[in-house]
mmCIF entry with sequence, helices, sheets and N, C-alpha, C, O atoms, coordinates in Angstrom:
data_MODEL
# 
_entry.id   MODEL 
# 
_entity.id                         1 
_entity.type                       polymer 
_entity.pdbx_number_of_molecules   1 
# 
_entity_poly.entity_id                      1 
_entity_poly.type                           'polypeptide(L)' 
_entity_poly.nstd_linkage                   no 
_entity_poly.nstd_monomer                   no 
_entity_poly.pdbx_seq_one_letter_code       
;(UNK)(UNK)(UNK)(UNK)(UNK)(UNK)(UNK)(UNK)(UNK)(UNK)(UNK)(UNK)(UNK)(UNK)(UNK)(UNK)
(UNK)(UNK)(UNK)(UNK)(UNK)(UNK)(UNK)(UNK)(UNK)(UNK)(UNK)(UNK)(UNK)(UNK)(UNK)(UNK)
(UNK)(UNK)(UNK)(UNK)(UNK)(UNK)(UNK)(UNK)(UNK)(UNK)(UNK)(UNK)(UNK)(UNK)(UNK)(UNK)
(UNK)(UNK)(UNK)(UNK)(UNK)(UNK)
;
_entity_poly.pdbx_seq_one_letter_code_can   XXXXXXXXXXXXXXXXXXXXXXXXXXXXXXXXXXXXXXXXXXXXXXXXXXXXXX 
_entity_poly.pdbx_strand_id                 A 
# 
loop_
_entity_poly_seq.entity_id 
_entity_poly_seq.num 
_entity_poly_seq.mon_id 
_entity_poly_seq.hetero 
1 1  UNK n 
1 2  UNK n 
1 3  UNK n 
1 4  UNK n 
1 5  UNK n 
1 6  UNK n 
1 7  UNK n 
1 8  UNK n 
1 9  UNK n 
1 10 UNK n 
1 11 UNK n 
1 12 UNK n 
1 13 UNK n 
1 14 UNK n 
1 15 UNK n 
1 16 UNK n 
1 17 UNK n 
1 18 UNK n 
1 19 UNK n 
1 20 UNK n 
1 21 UNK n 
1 22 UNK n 
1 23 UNK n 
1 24 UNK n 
1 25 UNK n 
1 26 UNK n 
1 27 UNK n 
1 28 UNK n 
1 29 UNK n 
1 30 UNK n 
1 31 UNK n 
1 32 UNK n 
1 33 UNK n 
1 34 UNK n 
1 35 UNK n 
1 36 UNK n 
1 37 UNK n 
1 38 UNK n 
1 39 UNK n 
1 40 UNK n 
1 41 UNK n 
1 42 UNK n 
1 43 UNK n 
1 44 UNK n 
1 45 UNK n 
1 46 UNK n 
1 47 UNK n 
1 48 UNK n 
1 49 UNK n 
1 50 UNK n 
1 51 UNK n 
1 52 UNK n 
1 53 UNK n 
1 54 UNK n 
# 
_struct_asym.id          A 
_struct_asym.entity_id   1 
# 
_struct_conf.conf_type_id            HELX_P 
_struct_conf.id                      HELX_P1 
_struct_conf.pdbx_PDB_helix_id       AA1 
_struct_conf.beg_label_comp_id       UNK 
_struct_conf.beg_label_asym_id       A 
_struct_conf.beg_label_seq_id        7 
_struct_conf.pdbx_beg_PDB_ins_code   ? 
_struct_conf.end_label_comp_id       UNK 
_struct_conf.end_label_asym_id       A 
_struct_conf.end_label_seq_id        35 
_struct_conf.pdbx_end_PDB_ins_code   ? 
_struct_conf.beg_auth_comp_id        UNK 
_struct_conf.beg_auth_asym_id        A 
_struct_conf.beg_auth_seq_id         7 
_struct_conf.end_auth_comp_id        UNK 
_struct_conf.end_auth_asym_id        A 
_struct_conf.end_auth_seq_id         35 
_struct_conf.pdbx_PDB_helix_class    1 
_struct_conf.details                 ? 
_struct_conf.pdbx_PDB_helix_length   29 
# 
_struct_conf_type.id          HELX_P 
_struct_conf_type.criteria    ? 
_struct_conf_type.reference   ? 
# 
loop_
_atom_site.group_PDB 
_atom_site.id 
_atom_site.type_symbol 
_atom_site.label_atom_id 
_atom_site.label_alt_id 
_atom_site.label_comp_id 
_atom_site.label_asym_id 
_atom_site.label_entity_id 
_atom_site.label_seq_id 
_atom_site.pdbx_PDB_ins_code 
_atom_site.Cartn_x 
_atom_site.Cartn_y 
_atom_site.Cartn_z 
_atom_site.occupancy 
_atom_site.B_iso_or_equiv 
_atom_site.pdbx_formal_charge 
_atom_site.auth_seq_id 
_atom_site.auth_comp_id 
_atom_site.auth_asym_id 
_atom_site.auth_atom_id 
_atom_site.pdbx_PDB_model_num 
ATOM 1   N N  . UNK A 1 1  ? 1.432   11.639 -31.403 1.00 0.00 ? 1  UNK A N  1 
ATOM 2   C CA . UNK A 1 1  ? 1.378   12.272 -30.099 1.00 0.00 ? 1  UNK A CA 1 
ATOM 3   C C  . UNK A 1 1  ? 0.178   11.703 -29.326 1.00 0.00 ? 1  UNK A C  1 
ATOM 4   O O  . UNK A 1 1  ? -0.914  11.569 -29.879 1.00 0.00 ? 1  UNK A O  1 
ATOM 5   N N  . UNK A 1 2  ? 0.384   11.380 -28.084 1.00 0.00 ? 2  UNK A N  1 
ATOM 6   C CA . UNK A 1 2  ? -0.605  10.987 -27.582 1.00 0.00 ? 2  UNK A CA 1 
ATOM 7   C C  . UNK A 1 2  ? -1.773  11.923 -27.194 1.00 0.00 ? 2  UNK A C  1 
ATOM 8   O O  . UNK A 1 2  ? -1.472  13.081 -26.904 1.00 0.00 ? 2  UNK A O  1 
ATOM 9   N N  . UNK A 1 3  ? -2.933  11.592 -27.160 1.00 0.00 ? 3  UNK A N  1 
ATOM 10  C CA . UNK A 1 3  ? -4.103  12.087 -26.452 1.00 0.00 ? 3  UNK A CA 1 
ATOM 11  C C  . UNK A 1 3  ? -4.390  12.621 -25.055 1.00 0.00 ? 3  UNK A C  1 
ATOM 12  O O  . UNK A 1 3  ? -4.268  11.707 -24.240 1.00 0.00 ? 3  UNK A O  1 
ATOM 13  N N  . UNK A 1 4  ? -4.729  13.780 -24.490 1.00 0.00 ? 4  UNK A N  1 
ATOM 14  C CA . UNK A 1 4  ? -4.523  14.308 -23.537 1.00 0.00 ? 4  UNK A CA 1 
ATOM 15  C C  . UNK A 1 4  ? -5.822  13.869 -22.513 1.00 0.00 ? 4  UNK A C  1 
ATOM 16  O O  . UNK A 1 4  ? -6.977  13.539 -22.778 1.00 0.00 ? 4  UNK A O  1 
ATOM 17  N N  . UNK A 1 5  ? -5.291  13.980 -21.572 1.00 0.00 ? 5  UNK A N  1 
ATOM 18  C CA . UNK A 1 5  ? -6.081  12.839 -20.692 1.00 0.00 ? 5  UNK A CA 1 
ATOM 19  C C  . UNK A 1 5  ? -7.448  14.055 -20.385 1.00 0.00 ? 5  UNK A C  1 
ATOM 20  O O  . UNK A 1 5  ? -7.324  15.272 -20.521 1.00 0.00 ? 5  UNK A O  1 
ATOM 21  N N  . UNK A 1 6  ? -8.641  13.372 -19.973 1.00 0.00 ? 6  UNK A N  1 
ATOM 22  C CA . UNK A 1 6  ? -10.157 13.936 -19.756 1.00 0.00 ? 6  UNK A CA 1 
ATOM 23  C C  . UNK A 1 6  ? -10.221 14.347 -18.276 1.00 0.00 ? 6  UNK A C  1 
ATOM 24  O O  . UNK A 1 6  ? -9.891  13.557 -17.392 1.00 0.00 ? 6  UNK A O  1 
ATOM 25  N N  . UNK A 1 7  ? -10.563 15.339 -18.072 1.00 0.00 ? 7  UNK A N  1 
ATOM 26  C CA . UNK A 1 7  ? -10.434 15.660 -16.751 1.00 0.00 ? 7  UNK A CA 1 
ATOM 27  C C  . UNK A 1 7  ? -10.995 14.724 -15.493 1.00 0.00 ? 7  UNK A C  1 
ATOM 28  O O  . UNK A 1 7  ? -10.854 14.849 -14.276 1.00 0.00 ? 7  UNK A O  1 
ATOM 29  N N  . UNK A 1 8  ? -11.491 14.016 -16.068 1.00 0.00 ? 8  UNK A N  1 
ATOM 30  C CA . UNK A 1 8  ? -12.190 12.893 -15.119 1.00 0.00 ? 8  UNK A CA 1 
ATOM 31  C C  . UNK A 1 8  ? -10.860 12.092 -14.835 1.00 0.00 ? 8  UNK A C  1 
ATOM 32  O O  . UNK A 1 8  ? -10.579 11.592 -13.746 1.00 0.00 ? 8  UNK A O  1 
ATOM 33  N N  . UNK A 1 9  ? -10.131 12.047 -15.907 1.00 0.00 ? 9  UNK A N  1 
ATOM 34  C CA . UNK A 1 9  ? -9.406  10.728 -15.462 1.00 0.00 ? 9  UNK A CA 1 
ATOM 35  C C  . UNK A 1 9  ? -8.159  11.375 -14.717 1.00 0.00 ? 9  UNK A C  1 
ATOM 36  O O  . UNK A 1 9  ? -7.312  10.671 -14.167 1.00 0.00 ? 9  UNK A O  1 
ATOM 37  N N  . UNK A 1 10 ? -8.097  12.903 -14.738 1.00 0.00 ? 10 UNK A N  1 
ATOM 38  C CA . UNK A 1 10 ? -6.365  13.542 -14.249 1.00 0.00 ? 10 UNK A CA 1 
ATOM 39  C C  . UNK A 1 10 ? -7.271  13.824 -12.624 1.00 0.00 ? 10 UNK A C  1 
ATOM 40  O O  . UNK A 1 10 ? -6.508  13.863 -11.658 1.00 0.00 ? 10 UNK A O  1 
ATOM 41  N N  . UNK A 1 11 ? -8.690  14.000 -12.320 1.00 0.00 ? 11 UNK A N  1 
ATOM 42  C CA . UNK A 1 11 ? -9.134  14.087 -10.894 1.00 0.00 ? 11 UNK A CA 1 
ATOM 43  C C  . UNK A 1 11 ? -9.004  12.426 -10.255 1.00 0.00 ? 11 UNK A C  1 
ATOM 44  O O  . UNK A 1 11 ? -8.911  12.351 -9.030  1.00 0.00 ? 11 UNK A O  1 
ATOM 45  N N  . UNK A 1 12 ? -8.997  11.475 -10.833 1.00 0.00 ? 12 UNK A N  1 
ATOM 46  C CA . UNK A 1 12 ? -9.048  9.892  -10.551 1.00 0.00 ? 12 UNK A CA 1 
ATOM 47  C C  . UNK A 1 12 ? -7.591  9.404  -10.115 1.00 0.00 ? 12 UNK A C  1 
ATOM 48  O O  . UNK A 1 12 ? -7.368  8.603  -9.207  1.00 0.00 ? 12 UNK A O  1 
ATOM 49  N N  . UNK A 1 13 ? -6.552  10.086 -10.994 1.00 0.00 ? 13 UNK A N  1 
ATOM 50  C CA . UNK A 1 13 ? -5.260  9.957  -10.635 1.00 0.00 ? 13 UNK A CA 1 
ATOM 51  C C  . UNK A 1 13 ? -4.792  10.568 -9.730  1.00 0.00 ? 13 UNK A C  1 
ATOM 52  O O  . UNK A 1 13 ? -3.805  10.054 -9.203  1.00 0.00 ? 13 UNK A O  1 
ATOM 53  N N  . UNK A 1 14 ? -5.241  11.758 -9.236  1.00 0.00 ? 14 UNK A N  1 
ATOM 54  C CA . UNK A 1 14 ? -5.097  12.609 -8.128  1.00 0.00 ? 14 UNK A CA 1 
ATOM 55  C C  . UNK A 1 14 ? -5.262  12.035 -6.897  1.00 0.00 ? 14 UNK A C  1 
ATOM 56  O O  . UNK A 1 14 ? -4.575  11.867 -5.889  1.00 0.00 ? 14 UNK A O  1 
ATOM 57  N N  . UNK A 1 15 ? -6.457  11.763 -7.296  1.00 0.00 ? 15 UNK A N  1 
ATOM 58  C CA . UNK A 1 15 ? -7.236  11.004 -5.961  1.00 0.00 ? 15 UNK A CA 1 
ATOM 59  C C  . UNK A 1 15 ? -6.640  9.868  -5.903  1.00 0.00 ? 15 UNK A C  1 
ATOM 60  O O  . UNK A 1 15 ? -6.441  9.774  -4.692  1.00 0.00 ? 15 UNK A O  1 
ATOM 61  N N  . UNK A 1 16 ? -6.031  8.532  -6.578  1.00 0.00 ? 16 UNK A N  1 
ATOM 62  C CA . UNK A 1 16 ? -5.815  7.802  -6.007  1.00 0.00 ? 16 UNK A CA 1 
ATOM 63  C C  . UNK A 1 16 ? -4.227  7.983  -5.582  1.00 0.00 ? 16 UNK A C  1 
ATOM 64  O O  . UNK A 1 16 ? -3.739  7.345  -4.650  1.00 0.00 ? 16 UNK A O  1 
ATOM 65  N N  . UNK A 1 17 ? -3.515  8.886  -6.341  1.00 0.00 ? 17 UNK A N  1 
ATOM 66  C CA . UNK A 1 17 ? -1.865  9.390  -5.756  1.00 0.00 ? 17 UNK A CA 1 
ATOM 67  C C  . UNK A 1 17 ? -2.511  9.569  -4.259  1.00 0.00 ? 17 UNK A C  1 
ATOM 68  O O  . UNK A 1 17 ? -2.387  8.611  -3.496  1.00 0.00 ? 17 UNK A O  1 
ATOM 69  N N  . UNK A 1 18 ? -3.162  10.686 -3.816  1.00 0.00 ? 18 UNK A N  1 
ATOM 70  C CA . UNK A 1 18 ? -3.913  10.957 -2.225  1.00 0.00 ? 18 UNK A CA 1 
ATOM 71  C C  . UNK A 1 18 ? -3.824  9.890  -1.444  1.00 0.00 ? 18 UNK A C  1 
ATOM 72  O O  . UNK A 1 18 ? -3.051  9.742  -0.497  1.00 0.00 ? 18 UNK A O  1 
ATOM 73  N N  . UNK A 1 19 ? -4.772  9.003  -1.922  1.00 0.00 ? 19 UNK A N  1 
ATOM 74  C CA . UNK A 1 19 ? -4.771  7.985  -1.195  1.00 0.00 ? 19 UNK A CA 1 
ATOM 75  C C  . UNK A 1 19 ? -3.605  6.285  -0.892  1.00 0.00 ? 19 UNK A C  1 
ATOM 76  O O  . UNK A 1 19 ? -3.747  5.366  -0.085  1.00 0.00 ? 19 UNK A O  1 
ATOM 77  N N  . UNK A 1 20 ? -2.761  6.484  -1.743  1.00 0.00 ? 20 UNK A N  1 
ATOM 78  C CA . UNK A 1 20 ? -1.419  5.414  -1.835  1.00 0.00 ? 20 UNK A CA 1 
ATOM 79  C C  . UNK A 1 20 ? -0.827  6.449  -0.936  1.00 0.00 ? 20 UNK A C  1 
ATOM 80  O O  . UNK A 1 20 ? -0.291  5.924  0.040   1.00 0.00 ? 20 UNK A O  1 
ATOM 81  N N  . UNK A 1 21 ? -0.760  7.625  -0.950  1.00 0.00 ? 21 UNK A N  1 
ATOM 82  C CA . UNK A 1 21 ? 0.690   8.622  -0.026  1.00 0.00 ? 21 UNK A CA 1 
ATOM 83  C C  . UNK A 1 21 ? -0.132  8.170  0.881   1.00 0.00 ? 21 UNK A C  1 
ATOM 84  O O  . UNK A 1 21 ? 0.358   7.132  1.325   1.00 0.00 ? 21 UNK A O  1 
ATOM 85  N N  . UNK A 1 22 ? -1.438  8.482  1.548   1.00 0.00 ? 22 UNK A N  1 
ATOM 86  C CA . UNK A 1 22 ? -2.342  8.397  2.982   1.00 0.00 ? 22 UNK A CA 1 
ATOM 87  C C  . UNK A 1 22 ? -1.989  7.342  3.556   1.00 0.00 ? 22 UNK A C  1 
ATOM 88  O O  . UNK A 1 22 ? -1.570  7.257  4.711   1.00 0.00 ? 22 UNK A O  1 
ATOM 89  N N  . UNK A 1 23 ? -2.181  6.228  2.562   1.00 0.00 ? 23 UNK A N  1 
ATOM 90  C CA . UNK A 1 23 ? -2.358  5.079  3.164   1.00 0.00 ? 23 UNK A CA 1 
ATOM 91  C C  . UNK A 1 23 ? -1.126  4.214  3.584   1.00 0.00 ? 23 UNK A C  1 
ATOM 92  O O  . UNK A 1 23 ? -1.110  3.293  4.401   1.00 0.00 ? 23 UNK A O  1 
ATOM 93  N N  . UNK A 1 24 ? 0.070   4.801  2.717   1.00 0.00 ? 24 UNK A N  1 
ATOM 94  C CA . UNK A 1 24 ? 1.948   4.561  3.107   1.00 0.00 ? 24 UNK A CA 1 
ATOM 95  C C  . UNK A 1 24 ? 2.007   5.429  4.566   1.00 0.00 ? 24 UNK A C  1 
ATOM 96  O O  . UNK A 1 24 ? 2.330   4.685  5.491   1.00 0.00 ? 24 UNK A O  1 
ATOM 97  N N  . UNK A 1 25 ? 1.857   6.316  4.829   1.00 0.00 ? 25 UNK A N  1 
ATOM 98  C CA . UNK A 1 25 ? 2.412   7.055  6.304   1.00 0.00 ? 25 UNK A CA 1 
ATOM 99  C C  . UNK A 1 25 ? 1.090   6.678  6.691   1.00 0.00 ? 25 UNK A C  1 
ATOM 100 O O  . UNK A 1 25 ? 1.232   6.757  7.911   1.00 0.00 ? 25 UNK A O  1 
ATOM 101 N N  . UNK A 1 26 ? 0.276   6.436  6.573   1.00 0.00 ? 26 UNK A N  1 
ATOM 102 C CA . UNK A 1 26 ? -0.375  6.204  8.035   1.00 0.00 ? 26 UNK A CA 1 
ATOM 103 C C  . UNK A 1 26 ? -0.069  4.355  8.608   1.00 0.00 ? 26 UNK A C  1 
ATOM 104 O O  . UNK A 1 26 ? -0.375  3.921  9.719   1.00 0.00 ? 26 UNK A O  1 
ATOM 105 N N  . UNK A 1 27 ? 0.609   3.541  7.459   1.00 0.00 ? 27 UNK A N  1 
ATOM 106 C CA . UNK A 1 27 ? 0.898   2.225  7.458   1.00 0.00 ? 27 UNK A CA 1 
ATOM 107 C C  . UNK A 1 27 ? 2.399   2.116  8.284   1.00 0.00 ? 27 UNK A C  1 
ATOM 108 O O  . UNK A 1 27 ? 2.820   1.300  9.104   1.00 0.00 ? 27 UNK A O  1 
ATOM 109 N N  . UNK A 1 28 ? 2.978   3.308  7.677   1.00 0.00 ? 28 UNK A N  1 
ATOM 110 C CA . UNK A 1 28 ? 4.121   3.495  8.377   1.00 0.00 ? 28 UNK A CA 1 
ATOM 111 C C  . UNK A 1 28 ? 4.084   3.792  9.830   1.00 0.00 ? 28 UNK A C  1 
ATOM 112 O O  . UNK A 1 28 ? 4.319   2.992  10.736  1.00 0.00 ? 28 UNK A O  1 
ATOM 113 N N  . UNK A 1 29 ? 3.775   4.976  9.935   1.00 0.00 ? 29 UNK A N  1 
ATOM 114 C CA . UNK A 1 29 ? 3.230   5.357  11.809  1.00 0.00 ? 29 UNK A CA 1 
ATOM 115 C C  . UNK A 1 29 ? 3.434   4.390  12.445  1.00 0.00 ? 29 UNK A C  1 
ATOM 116 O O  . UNK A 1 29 ? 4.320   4.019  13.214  1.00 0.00 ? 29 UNK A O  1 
ATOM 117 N N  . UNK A 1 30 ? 1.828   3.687  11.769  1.00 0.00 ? 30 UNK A N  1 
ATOM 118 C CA . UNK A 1 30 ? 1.543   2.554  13.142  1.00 0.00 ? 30 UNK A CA 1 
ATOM 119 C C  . UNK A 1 30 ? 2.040   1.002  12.743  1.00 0.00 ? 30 UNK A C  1 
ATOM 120 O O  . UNK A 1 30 ? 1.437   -0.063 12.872  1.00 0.00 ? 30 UNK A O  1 
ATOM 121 N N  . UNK A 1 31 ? 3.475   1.311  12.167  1.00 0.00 ? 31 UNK A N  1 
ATOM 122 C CA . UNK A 1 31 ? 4.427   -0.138 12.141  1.00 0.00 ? 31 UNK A CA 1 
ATOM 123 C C  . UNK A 1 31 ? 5.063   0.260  12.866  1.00 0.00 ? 31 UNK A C  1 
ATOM 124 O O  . UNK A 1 31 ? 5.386   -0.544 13.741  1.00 0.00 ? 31 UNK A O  1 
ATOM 125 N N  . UNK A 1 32 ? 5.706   1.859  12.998  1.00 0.00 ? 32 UNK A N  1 
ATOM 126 C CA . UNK A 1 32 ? 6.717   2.448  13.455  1.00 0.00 ? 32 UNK A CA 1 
ATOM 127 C C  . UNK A 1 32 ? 6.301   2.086  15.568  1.00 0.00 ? 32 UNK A C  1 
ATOM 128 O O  . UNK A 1 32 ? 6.923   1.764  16.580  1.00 0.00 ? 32 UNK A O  1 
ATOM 129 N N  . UNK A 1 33 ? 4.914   2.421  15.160  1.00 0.00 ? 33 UNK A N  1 
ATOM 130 C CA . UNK A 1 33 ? 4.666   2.214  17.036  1.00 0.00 ? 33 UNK A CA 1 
ATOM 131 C C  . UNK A 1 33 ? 4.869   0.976  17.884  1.00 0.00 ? 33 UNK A C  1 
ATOM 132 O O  . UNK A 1 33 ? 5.339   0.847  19.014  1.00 0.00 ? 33 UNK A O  1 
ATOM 133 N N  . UNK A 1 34 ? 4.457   0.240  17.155  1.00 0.00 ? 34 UNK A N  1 
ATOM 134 C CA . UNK A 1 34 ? 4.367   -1.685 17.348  1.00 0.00 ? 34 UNK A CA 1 
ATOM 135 C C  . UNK A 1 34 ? 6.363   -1.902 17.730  1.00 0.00 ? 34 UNK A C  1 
ATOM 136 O O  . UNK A 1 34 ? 6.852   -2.772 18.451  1.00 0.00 ? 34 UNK A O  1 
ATOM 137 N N  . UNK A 1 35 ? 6.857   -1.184 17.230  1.00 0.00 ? 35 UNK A N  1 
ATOM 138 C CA . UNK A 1 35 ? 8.816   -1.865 16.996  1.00 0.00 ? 35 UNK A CA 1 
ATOM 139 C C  . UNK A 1 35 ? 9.169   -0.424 18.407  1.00 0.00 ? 35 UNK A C  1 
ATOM 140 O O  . UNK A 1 35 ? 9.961   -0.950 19.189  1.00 0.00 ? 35 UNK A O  1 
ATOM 141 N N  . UNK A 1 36 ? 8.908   0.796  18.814  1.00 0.00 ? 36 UNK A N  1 
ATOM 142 C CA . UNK A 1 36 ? 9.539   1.112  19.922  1.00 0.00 ? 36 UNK A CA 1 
ATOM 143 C C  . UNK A 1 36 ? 8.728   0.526  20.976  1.00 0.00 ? 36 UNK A C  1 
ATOM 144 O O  . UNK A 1 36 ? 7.622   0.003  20.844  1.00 0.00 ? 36 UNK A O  1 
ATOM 145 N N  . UNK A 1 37 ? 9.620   0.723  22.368  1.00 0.00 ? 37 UNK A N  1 
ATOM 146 C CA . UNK A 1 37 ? 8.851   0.481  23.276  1.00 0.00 ? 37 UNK A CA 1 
ATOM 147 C C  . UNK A 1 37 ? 8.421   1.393  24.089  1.00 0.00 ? 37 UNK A C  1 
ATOM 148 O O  . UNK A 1 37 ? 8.738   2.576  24.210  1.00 0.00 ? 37 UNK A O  1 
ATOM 149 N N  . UNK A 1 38 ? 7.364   0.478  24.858  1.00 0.00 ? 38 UNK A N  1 
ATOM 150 C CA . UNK A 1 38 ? 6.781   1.875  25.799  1.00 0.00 ? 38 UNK A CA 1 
ATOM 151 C C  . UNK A 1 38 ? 7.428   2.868  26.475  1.00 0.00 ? 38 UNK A C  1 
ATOM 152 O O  . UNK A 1 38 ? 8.486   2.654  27.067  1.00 0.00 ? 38 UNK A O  1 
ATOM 153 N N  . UNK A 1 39 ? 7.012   3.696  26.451  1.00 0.00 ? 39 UNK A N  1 
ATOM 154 C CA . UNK A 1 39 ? 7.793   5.438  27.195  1.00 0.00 ? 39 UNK A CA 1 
ATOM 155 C C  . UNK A 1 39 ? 7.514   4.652  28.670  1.00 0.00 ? 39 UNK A C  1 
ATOM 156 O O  . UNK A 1 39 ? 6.519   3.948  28.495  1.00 0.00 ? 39 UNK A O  1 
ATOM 157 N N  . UNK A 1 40 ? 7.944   4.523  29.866  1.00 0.00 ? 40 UNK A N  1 
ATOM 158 C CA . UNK A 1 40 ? 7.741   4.063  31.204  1.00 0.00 ? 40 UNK A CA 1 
ATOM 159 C C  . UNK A 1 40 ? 8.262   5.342  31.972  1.00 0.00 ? 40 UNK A C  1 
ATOM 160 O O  . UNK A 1 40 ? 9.446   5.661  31.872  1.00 0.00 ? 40 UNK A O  1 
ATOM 161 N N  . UNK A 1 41 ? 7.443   6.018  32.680  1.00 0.00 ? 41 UNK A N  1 
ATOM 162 C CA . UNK A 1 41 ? 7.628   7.045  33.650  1.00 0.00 ? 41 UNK A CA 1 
ATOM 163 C C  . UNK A 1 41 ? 8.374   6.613  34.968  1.00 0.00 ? 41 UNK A C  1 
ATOM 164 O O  . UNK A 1 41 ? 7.951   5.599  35.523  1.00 0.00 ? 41 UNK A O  1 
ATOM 165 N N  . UNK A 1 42 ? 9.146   7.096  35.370  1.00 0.00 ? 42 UNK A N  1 
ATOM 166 C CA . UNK A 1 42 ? 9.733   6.312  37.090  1.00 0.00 ? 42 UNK A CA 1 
ATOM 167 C C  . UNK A 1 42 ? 10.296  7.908  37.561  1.00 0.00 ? 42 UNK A C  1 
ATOM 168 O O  . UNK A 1 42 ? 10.940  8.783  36.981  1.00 0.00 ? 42 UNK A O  1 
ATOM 169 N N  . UNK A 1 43 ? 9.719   7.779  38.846  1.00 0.00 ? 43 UNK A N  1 
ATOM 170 C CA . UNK A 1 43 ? 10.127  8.825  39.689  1.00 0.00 ? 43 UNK A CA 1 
ATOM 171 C C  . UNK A 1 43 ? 11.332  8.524  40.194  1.00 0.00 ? 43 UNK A C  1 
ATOM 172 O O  . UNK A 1 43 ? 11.634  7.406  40.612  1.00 0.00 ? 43 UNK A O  1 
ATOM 173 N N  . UNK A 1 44 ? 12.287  9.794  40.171  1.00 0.00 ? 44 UNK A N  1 
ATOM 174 C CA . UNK A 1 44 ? 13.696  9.648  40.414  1.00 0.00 ? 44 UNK A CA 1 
ATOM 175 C C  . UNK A 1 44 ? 13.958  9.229  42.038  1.00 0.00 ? 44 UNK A C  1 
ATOM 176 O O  . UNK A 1 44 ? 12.831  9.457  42.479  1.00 0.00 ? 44 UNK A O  1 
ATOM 177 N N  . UNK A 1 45 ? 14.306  9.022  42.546  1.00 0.00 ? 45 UNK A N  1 
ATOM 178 C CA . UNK A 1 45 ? 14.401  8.430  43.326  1.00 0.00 ? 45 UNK A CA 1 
ATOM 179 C C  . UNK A 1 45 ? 15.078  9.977  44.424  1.00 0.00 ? 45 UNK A C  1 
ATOM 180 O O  . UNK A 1 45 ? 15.959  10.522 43.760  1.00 0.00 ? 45 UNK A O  1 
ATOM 181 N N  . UNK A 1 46 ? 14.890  10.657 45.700  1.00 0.00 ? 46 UNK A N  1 
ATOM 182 C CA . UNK A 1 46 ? 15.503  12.157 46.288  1.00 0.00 ? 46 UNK A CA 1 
ATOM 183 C C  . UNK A 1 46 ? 16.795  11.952 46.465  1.00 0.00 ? 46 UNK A C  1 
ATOM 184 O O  . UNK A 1 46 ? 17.090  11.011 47.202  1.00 0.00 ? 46 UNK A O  1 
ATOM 185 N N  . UNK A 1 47 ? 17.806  12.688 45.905  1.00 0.00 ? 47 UNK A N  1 
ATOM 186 C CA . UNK A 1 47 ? 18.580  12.543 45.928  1.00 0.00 ? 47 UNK A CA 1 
ATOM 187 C C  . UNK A 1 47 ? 19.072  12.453 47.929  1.00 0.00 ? 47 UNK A C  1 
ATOM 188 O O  . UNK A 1 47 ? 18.293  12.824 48.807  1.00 0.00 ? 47 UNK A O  1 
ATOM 189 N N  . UNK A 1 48 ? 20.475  11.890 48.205  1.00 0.00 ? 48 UNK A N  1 
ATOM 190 C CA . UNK A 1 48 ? 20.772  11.863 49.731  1.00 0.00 ? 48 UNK A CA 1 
ATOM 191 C C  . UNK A 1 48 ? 21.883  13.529 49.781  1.00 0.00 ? 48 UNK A C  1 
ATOM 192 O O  . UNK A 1 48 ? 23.043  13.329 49.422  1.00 0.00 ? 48 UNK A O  1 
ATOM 193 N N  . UNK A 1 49 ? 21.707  14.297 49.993  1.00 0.00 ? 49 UNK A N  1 
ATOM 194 C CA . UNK A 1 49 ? 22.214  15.836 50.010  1.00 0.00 ? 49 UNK A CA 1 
ATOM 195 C C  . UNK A 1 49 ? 23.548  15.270 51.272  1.00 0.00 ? 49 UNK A C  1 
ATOM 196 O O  . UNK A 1 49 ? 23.146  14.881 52.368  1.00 0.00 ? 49 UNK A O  1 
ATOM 197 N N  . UNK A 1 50 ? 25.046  15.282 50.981  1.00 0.00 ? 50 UNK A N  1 
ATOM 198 C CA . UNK A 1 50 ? 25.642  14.801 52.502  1.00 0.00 ? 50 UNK A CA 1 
ATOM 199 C C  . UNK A 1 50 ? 27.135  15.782 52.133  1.00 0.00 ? 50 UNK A C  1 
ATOM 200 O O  . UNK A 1 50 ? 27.888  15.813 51.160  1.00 0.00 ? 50 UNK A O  1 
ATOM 201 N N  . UNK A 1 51 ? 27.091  16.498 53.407  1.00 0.00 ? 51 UNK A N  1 
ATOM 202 C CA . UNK A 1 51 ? 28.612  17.158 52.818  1.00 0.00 ? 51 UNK A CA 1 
ATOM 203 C C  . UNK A 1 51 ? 29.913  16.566 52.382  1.00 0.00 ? 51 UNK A C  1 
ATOM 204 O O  . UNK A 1 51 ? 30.216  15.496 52.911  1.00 0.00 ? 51 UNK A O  1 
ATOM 205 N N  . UNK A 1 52 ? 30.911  17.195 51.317  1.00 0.00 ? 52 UNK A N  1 
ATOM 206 C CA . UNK A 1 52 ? 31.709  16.728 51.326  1.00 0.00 ? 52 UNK A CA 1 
ATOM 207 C C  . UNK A 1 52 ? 32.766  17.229 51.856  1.00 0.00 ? 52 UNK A C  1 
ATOM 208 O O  . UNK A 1 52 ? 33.116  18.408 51.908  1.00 0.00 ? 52 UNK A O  1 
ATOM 209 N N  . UNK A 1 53 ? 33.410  16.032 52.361  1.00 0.00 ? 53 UNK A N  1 
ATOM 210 C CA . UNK A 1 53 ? 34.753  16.138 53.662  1.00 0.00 ? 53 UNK A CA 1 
ATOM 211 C C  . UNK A 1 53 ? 35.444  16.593 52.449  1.00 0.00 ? 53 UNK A C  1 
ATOM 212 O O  . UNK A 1 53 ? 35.150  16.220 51.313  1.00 0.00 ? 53 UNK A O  1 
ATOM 213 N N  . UNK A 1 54 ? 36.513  17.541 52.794  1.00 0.00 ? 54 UNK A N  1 
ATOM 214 C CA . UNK A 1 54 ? 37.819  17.886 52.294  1.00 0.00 ? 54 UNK A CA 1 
ATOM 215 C C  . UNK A 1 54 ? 38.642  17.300 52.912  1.00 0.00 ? 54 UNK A C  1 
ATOM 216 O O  . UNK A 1 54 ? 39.835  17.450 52.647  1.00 0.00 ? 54 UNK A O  1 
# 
């Protein structure tokens, strides 16, 4: 049976699981931002209000 790990080494594995998840989504995010494009605001243009003939 194997030997049960020292608490030093199950806080070391913790910490570096923490930091591989951190460092995947925050790698992800900002790949994810670079591939959409910019949001561009444009004012609609007033509509022309004109009755309609029957």
């Amino acid at each position: 049976m194997p030997e049960p790990w020292s608490d030093r080494q199950v806080i070391l594995a913790i910490a570096l699981t923490l930091i591989l998840v951190l460092g995947l989504v925050l790698g992800s995010v900002s790949h994810n931002r670079k591939q959409q494009a910019p949001m561009l605001w444009r004012d609609t243009p007033p509509s022309k209000t004109t009755p309609l003939a029957i």
